[in-house]
N, CA and C atoms of all chains as a GROMACS GRO file, in nm:
protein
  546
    1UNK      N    1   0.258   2.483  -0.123
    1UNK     CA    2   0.227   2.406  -0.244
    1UNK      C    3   0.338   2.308  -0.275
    2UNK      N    4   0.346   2.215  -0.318
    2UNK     CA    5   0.392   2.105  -0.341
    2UNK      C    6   0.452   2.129  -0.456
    3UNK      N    7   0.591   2.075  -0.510
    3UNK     CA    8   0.637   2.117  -0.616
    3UNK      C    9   0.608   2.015  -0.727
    4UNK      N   10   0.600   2.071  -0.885
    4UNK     CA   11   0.523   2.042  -0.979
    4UNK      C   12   0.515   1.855  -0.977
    5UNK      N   13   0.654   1.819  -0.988
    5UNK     CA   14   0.675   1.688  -1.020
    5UNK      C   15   0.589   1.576  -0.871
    6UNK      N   16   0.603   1.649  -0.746
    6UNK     CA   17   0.557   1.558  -0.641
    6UNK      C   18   0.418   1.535  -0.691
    7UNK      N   19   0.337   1.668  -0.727
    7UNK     CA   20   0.199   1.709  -0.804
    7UNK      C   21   0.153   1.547  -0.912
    8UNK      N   22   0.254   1.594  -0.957
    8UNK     CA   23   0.259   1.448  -1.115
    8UNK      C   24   0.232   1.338  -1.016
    9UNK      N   25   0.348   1.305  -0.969
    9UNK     CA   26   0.376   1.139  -0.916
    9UNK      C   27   0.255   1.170  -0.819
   10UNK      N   28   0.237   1.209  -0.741
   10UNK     CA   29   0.110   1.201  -0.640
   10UNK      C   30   0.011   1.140  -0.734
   11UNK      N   31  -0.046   1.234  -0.826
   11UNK     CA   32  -0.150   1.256  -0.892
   11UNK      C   33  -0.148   1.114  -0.983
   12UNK      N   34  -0.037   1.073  -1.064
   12UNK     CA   35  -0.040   0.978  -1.129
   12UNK      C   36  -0.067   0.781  -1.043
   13UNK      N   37  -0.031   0.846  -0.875
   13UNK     CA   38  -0.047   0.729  -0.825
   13UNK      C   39  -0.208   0.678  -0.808
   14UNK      N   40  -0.273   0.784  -0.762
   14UNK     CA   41  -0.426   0.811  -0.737
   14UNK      C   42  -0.469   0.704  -0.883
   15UNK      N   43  -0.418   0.817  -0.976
   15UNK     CA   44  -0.467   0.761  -1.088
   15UNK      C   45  -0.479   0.573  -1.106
   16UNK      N   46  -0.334   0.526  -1.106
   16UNK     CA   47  -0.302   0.406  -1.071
   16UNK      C   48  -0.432   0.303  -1.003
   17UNK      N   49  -0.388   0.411  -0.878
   17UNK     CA   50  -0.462   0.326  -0.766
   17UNK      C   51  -0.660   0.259  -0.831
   18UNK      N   52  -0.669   0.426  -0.896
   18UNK     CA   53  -0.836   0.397  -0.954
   18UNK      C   54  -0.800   0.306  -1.037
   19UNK      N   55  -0.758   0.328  -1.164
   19UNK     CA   56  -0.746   0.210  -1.277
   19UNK      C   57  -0.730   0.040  -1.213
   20UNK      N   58  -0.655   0.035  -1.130
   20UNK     CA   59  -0.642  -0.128  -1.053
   20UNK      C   60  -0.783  -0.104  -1.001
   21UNK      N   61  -0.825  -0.074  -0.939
   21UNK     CA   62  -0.955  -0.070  -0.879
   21UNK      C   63  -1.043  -0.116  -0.963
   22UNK      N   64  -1.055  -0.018  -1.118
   22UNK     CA   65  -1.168  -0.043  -1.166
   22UNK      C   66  -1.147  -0.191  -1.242
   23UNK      N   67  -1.008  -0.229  -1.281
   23UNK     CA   68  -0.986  -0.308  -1.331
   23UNK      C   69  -1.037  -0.431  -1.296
   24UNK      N   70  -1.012  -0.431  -1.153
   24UNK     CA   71  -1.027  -0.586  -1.126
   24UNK      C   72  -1.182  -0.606  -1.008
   25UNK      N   73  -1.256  -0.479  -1.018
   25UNK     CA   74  -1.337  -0.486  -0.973
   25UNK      C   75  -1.438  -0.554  -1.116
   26UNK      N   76  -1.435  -0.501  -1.192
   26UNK     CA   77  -1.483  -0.565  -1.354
   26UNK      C   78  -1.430  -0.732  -1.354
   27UNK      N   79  -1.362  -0.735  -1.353
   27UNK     CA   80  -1.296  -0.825  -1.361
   27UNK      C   81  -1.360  -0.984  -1.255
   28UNK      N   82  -1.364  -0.934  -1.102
   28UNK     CA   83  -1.437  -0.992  -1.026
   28UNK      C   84  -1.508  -1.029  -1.016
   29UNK      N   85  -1.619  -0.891  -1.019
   29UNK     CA   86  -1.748  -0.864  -0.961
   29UNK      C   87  -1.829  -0.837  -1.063
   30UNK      N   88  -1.812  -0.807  -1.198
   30UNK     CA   89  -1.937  -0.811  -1.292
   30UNK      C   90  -1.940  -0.882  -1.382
   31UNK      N   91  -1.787  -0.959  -1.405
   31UNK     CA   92  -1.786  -1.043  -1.521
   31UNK      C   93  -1.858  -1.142  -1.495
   32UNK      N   94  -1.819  -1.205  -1.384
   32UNK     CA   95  -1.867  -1.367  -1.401
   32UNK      C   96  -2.097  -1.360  -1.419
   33UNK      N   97  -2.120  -1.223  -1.400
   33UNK     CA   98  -2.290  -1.219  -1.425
   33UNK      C   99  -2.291  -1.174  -1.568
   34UNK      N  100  -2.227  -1.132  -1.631
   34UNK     CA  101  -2.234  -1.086  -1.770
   34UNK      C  102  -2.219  -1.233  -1.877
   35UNK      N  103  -2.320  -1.233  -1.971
   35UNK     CA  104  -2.306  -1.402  -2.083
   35UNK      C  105  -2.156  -1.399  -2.109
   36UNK      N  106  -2.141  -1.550  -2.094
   36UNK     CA  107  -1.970  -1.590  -2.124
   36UNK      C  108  -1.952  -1.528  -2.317
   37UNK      N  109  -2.040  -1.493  -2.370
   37UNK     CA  110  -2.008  -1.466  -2.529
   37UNK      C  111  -1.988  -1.303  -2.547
   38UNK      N  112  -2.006  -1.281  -2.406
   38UNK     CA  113  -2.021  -1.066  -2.442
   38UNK      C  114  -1.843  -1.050  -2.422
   39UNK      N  115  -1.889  -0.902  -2.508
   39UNK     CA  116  -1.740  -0.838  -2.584
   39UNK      C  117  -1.633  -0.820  -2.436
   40UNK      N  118  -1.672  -0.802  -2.339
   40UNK     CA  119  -1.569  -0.709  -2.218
   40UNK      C  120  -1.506  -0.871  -2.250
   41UNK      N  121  -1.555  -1.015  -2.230
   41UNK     CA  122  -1.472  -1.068  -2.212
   41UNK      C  123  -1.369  -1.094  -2.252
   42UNK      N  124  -1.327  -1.034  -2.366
   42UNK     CA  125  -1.220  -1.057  -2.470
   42UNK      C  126  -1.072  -0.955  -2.388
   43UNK      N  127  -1.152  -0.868  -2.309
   43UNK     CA  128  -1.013  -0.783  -2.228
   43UNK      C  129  -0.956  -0.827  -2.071
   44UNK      N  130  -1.036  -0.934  -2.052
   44UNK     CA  131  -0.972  -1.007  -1.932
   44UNK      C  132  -0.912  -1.167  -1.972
   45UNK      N  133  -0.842  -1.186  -1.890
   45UNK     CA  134  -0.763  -1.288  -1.891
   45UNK      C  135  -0.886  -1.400  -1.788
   46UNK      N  136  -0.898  -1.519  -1.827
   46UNK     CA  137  -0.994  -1.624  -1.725
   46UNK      C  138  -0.972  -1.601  -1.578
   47UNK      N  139  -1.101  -1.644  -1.548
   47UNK     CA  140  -1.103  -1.562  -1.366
   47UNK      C  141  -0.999  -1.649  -1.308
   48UNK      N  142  -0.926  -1.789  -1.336
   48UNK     CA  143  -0.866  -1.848  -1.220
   48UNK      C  144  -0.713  -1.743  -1.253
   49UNK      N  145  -0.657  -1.668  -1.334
   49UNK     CA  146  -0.577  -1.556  -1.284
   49UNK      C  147  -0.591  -1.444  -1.198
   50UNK      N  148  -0.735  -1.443  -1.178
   50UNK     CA  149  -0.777  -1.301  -1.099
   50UNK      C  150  -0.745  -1.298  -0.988
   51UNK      N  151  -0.697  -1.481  -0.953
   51UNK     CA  152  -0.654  -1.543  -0.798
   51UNK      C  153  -0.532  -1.512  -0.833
   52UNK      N  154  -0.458  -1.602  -0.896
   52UNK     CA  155  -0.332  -1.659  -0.916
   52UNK      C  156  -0.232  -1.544  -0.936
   53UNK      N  157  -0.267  -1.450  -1.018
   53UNK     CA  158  -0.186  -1.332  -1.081
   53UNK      C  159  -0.125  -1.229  -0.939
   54UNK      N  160  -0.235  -1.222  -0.853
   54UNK     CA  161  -0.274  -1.107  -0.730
   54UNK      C  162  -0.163  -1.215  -0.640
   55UNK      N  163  -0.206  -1.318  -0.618
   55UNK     CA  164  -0.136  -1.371  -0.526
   55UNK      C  165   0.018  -1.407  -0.565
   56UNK      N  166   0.063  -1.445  -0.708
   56UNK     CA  167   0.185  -1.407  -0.746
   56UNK      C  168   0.261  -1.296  -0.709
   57UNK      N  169   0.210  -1.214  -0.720
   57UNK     CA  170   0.205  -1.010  -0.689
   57UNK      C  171   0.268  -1.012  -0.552
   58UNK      N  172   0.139  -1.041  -0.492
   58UNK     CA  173   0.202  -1.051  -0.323
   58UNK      C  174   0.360  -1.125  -0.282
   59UNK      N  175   0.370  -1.256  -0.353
   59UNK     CA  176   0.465  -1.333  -0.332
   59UNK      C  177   0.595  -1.282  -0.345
   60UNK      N  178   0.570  -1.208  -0.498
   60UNK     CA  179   0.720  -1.123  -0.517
   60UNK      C  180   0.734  -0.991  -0.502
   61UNK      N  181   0.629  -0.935  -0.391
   61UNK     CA  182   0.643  -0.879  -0.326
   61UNK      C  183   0.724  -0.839  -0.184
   62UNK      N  184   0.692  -0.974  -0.104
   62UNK     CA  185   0.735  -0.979  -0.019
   62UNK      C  186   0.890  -1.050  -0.029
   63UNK      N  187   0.904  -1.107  -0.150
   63UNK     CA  188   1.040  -1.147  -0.189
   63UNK      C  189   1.140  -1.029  -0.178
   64UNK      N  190   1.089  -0.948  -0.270
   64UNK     CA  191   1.152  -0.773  -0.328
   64UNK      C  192   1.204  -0.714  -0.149
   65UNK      N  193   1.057  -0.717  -0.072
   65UNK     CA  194   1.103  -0.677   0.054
   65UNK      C  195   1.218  -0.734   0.145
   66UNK      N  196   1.200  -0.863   0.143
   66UNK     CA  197   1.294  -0.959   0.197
   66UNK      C  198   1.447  -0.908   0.168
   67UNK      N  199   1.430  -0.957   0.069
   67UNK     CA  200   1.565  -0.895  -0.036
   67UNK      C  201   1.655  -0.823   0.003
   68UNK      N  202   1.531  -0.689  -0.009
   68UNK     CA  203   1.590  -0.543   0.017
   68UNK      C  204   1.662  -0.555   0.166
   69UNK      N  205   1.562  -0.608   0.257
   69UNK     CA  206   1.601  -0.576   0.380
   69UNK      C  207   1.713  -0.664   0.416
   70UNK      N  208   1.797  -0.757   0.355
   70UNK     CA  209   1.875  -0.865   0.357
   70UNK      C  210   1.961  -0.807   0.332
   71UNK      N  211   1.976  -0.700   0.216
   71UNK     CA  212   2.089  -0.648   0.134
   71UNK      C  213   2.144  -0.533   0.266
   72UNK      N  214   2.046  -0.445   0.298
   72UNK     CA  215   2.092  -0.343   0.419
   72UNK      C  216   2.145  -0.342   0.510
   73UNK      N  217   2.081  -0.510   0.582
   73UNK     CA  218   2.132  -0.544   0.674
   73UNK      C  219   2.262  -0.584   0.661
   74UNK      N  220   2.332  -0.650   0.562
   74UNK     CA  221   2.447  -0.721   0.532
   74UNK      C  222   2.545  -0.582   0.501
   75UNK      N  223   2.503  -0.518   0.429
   75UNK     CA  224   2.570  -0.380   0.416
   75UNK      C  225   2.632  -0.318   0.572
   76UNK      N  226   2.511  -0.281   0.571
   76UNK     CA  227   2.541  -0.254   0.720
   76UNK      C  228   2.637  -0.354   0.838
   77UNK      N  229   2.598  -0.466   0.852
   77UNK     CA  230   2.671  -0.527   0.925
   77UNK      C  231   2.868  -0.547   0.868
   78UNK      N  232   2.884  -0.512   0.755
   78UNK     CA  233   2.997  -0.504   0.679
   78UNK      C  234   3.069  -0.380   0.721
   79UNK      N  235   2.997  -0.250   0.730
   79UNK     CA  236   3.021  -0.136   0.778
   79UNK      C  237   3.074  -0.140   0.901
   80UNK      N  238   3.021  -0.194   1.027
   80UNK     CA  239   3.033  -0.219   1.125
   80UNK      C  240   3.156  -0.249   1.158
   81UNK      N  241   3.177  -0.404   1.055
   81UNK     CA  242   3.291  -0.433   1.090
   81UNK      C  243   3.419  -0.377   1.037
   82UNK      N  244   3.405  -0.295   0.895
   82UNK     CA  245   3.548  -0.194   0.907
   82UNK      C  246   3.536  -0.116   0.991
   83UNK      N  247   3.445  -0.046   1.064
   83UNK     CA  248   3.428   0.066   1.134
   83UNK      C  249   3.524  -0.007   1.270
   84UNK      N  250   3.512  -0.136   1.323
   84UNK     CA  251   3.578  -0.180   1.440
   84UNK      C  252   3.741  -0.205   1.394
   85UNK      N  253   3.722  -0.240   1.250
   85UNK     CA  254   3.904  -0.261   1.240
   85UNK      C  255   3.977  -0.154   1.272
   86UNK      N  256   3.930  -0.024   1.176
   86UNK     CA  257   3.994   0.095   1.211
   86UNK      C  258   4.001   0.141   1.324
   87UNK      N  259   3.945   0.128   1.407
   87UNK     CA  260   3.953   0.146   1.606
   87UNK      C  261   4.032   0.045   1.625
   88UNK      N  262  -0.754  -0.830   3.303
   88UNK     CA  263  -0.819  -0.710   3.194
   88UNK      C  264  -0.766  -0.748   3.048
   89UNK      N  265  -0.871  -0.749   2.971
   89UNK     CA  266  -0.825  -0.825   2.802
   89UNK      C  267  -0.760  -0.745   2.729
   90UNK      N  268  -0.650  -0.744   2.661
   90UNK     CA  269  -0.558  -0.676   2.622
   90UNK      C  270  -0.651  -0.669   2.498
   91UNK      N  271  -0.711  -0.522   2.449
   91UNK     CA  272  -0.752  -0.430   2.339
   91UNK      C  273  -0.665  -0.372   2.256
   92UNK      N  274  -0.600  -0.368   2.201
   92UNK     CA  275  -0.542  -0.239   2.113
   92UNK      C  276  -0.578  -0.273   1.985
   93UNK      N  277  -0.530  -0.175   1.932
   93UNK     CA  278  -0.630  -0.153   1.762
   93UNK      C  279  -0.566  -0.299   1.676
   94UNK      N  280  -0.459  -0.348   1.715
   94UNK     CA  281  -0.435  -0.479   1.609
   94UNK      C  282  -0.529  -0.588   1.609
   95UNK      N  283  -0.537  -0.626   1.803
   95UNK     CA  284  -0.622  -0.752   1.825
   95UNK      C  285  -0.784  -0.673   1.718
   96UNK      N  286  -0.802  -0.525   1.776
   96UNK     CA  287  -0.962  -0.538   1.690
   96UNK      C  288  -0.963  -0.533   1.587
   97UNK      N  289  -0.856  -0.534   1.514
   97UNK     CA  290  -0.859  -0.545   1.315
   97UNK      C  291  -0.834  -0.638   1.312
   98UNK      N  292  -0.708  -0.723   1.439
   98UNK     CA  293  -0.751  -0.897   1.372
   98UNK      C  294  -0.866  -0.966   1.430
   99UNK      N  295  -0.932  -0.929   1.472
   99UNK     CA  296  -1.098  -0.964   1.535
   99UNK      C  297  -1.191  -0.989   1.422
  100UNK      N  298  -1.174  -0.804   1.375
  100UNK     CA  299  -1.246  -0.803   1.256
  100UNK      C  300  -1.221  -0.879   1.146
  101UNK      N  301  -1.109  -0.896   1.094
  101UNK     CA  302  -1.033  -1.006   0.999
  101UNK      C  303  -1.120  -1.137   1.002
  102UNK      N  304  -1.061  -1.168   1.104
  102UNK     CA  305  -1.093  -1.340   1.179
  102UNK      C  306  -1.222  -1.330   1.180
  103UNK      N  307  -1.295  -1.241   1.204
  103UNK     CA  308  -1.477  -1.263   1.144
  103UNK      C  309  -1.530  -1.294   1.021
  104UNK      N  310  -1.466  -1.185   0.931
  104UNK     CA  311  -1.511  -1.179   0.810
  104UNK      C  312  -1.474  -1.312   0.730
  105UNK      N  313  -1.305  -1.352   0.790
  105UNK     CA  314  -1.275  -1.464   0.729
  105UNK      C  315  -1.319  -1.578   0.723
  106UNK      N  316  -1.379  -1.560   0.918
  106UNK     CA  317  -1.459  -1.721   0.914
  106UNK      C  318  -1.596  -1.718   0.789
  107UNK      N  319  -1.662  -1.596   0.829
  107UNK     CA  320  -1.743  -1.578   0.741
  107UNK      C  321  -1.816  -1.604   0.569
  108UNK      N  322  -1.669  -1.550   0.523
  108UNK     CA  323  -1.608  -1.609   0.403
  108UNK      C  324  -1.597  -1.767   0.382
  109UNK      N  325  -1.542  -1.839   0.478
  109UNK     CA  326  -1.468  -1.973   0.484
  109UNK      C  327  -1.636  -2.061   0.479
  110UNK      N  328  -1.709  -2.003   0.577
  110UNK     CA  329  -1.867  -2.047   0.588
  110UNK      C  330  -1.907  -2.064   0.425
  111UNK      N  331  -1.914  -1.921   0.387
  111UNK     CA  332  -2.014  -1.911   0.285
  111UNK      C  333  -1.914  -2.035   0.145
  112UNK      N  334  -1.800  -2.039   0.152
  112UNK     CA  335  -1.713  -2.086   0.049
  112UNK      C  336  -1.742  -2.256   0.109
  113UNK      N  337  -1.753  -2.325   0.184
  113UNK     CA  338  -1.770  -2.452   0.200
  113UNK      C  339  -1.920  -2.464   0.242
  114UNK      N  340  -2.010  -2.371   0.243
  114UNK     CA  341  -2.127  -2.451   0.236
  114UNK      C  342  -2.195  -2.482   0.391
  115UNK      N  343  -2.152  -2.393   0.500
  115UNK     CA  344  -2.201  -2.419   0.666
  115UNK      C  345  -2.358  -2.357   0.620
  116UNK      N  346  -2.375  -2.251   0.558
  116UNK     CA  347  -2.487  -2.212   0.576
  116UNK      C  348  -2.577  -2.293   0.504
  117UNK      N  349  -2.704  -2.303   0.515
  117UNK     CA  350  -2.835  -2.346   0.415
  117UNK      C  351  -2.860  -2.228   0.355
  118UNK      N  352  -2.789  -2.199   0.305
  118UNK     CA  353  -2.831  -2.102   0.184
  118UNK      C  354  -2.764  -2.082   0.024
  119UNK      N  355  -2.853  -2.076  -0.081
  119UNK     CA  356  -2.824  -2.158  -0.234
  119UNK      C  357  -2.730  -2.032  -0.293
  120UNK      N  358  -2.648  -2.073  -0.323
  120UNK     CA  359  -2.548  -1.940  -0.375
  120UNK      C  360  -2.509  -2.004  -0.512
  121UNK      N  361  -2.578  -1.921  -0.631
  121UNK     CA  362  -2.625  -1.962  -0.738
  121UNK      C  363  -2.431  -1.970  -0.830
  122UNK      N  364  -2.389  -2.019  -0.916
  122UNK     CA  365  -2.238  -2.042  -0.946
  122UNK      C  366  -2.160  -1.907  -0.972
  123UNK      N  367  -2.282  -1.818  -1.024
  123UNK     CA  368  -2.171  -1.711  -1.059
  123UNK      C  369  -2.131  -1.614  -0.897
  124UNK      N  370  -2.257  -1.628  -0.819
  124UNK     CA  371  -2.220  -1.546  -0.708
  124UNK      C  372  -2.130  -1.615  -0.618
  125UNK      N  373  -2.074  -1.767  -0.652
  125UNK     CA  374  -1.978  -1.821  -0.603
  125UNK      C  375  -1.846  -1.782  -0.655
  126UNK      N  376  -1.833  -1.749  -0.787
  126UNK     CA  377  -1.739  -1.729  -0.850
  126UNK      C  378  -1.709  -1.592  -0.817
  127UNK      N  379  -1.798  -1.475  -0.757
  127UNK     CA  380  -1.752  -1.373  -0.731
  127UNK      C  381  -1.703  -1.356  -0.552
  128UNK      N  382  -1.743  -1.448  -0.509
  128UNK     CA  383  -1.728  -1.488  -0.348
  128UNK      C  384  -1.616  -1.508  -0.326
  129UNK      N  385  -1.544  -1.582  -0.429
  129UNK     CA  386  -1.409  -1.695  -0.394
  129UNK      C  387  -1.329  -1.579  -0.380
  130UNK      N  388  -1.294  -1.485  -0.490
  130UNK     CA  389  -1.197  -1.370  -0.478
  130UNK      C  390  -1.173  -1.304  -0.355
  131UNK      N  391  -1.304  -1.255  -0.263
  131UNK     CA  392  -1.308  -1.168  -0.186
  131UNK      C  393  -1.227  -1.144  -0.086
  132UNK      N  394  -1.106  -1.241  -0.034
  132UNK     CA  395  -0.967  -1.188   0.031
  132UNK      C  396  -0.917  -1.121  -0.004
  133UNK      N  397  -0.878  -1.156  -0.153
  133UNK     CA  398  -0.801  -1.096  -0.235
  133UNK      C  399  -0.813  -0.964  -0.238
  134UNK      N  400  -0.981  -0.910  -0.300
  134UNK     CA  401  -1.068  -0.817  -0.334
  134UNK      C  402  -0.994  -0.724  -0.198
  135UNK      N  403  -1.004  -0.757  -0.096
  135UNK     CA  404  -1.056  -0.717   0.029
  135UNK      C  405  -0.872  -0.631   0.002
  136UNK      N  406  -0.773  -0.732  -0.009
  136UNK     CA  407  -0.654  -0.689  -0.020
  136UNK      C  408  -0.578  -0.548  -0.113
  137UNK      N  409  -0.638  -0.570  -0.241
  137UNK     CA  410  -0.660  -0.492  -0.325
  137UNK      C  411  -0.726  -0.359  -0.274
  138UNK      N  412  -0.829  -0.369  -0.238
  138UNK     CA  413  -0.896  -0.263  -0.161
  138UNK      C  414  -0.817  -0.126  -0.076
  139UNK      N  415  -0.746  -0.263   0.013
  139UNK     CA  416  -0.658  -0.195   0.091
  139UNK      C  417  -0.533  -0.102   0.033
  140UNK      N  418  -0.469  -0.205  -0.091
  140UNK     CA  419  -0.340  -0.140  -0.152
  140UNK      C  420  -0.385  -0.052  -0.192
  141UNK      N  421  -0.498  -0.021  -0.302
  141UNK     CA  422  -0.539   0.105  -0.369
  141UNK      C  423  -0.565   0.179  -0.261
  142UNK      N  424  -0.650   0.206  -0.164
  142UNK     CA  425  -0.694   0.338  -0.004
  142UNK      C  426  -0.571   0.367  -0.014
  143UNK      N  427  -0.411   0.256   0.034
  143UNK     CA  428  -0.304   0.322   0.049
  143UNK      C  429  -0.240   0.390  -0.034
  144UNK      N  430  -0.226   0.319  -0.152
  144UNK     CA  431  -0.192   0.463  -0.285
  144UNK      C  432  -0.242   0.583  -0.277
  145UNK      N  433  -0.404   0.573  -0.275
  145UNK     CA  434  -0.461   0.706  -0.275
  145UNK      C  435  -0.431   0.811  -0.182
  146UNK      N  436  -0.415   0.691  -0.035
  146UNK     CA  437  -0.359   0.811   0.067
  146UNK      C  438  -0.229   0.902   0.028
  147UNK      N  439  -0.168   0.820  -0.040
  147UNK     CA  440  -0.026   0.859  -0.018
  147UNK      C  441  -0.009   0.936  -0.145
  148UNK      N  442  -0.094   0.942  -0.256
  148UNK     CA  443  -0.084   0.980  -0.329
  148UNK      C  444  -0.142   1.127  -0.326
  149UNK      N  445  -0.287   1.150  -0.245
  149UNK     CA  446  -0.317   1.250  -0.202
  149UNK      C  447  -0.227   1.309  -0.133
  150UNK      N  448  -0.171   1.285  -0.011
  150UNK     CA  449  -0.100   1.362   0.078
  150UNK      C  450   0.054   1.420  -0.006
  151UNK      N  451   0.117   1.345  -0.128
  151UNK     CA  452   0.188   1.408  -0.166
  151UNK      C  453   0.178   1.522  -0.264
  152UNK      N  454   0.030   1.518  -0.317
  152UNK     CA  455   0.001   1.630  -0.412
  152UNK      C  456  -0.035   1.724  -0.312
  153UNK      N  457  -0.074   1.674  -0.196
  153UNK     CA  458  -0.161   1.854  -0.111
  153UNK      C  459  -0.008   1.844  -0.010
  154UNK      N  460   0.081   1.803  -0.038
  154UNK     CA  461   0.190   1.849   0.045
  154UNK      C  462   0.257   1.958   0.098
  155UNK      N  463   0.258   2.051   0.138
  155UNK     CA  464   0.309   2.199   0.125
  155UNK      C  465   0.453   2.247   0.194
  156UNK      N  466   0.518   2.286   0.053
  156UNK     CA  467   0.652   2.368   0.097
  156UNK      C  468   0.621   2.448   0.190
  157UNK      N  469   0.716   2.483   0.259
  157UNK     CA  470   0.693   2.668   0.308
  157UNK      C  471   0.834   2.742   0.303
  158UNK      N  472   0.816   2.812   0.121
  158UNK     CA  473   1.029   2.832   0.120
  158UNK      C  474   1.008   2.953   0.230
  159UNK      N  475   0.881   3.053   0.274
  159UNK     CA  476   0.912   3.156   0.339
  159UNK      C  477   0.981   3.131   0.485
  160UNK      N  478   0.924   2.982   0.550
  160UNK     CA  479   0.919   2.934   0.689
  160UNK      C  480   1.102   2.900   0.662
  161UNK      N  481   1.166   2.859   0.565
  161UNK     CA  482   1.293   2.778   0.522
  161UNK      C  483   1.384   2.935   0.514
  162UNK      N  484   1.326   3.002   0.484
  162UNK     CA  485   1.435   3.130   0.424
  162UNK      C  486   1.412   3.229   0.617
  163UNK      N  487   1.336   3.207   0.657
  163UNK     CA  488   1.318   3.308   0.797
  163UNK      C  489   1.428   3.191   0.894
  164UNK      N  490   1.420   3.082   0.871
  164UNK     CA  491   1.523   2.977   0.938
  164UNK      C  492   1.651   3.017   0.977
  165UNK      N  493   1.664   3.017   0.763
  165UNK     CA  494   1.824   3.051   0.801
  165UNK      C  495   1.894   3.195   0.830
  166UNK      N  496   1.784   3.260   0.797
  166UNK     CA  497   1.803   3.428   0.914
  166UNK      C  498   1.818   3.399   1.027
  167UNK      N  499   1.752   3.366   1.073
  167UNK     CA  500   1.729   3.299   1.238
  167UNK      C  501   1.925   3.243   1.253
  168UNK      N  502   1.952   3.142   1.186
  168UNK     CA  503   2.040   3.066   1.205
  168UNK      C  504   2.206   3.164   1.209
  169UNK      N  505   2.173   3.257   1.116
  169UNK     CA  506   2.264   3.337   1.072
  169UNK      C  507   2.299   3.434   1.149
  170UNK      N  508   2.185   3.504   1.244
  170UNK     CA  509   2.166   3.539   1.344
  170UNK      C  510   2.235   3.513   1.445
  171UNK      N  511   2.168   3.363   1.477
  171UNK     CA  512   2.258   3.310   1.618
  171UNK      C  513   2.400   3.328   1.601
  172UNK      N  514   2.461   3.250   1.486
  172UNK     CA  515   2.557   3.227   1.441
  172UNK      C  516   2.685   3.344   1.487
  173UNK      N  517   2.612   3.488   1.386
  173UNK     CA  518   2.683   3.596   1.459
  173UNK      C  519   2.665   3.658   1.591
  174UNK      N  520   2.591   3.620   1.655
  174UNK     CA  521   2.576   3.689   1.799
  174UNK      C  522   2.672   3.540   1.839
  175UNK      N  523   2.679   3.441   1.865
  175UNK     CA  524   2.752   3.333   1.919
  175UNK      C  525   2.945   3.381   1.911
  176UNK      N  526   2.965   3.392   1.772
  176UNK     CA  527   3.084   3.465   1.688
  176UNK      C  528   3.086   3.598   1.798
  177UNK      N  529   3.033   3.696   1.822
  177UNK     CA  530   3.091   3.824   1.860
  177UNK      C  531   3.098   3.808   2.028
  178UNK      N  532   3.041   3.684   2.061
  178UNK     CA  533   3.031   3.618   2.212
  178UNK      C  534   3.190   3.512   2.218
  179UNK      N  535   3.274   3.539   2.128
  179UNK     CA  536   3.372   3.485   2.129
  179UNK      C  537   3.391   3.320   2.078
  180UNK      N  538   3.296   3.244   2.015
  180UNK     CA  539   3.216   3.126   1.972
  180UNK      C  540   3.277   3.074   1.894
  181UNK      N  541   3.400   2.983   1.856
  181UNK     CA  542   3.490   2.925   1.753
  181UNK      C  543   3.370   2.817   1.669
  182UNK      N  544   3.339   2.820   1.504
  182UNK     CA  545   3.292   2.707   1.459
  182UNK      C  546   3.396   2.622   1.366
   0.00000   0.00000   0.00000
């Protein structure tokens, strides 16, 4: 068995994962057939974010990754080189 | 012999759906795609992307809730270990 907290975070990601799902599946796929005057529309933001927002997402996404892997590498390559002074 | 492995056939599949997409979004086909089912068309990379991130949450989110300790498999280990340890030790074994 998995201990309590992995339980949580597992469980809370699932959760996550559905809520984005249902979110922007609404959002997508039933708004634009539903009359522009009905109530859901008041909880989405206009569809040209449904592009823009997701693809922002991605962007500083792969920034975050970049980043990260920039920072390790430089770390690392720093390591390296005290590791050769001291020899 | 055509080099197969599972990337070229997911980017196969990709590169289908996309042309596919690219068709229906500029209009190759003769067929009337009324504004709102355009407006739900345009997303569908995206959609498709999304799709994917959430499966991977869920995977990962499942596999860490059904994850399983085993303290019994962890505690017979370090018997095991403790074991060697002293038979190595009475075999004359410096650690």
């Amino acid at each position: 068995m998995a201990t309590l907290s992995d339980r949580i975070f597992g469980g809370s990601l699932i959760l996550l994962a559905l809520a984005i799902f249902t979110y922007y599946t609404l959002w997508v796929v039933i708004l634009p057939f539903l009359d522009p005057d009905h109530f859901l529309h008041s909880f989405f933001l206009p569809p040209v974010y449904a592009i823009t927002l997701p693809l922002g997402g991605i962007a500083a996404l792969f920034v975050l990754v970049g980043v990260f892997v920039a920072t390790v590498m430089i770390k690392d390559r720093a390591k390296r080189k005290a590791k050769a002074k001291t020899k | 012999m055509v080099v197969c492995t599972k990337l070229v056939q997911w980017l196969a599949i990709a590169a289908f759906f996309m042309e596919l997409w690219y068709g229906l979004v500029v209009g190759w086909f003769p067929i009337n795609i009324s504004p709102q089912l355009y407006q739900v068309l345009l997303p569908m990379p995206l959609y498709a992307i999304m799709l994917l991130g959430c499966y991977s949450l869920i995977a990962v989110g499942y596999q860490l809730m059904t994850f399983s300790d085993c303290p019994e498999a962890a505690d017979e280990i370090k018997q095991e270990i403790q074991m060697a340890k002293r038979d190595l030790a009475s075999k004359g074994f410096k650690f």
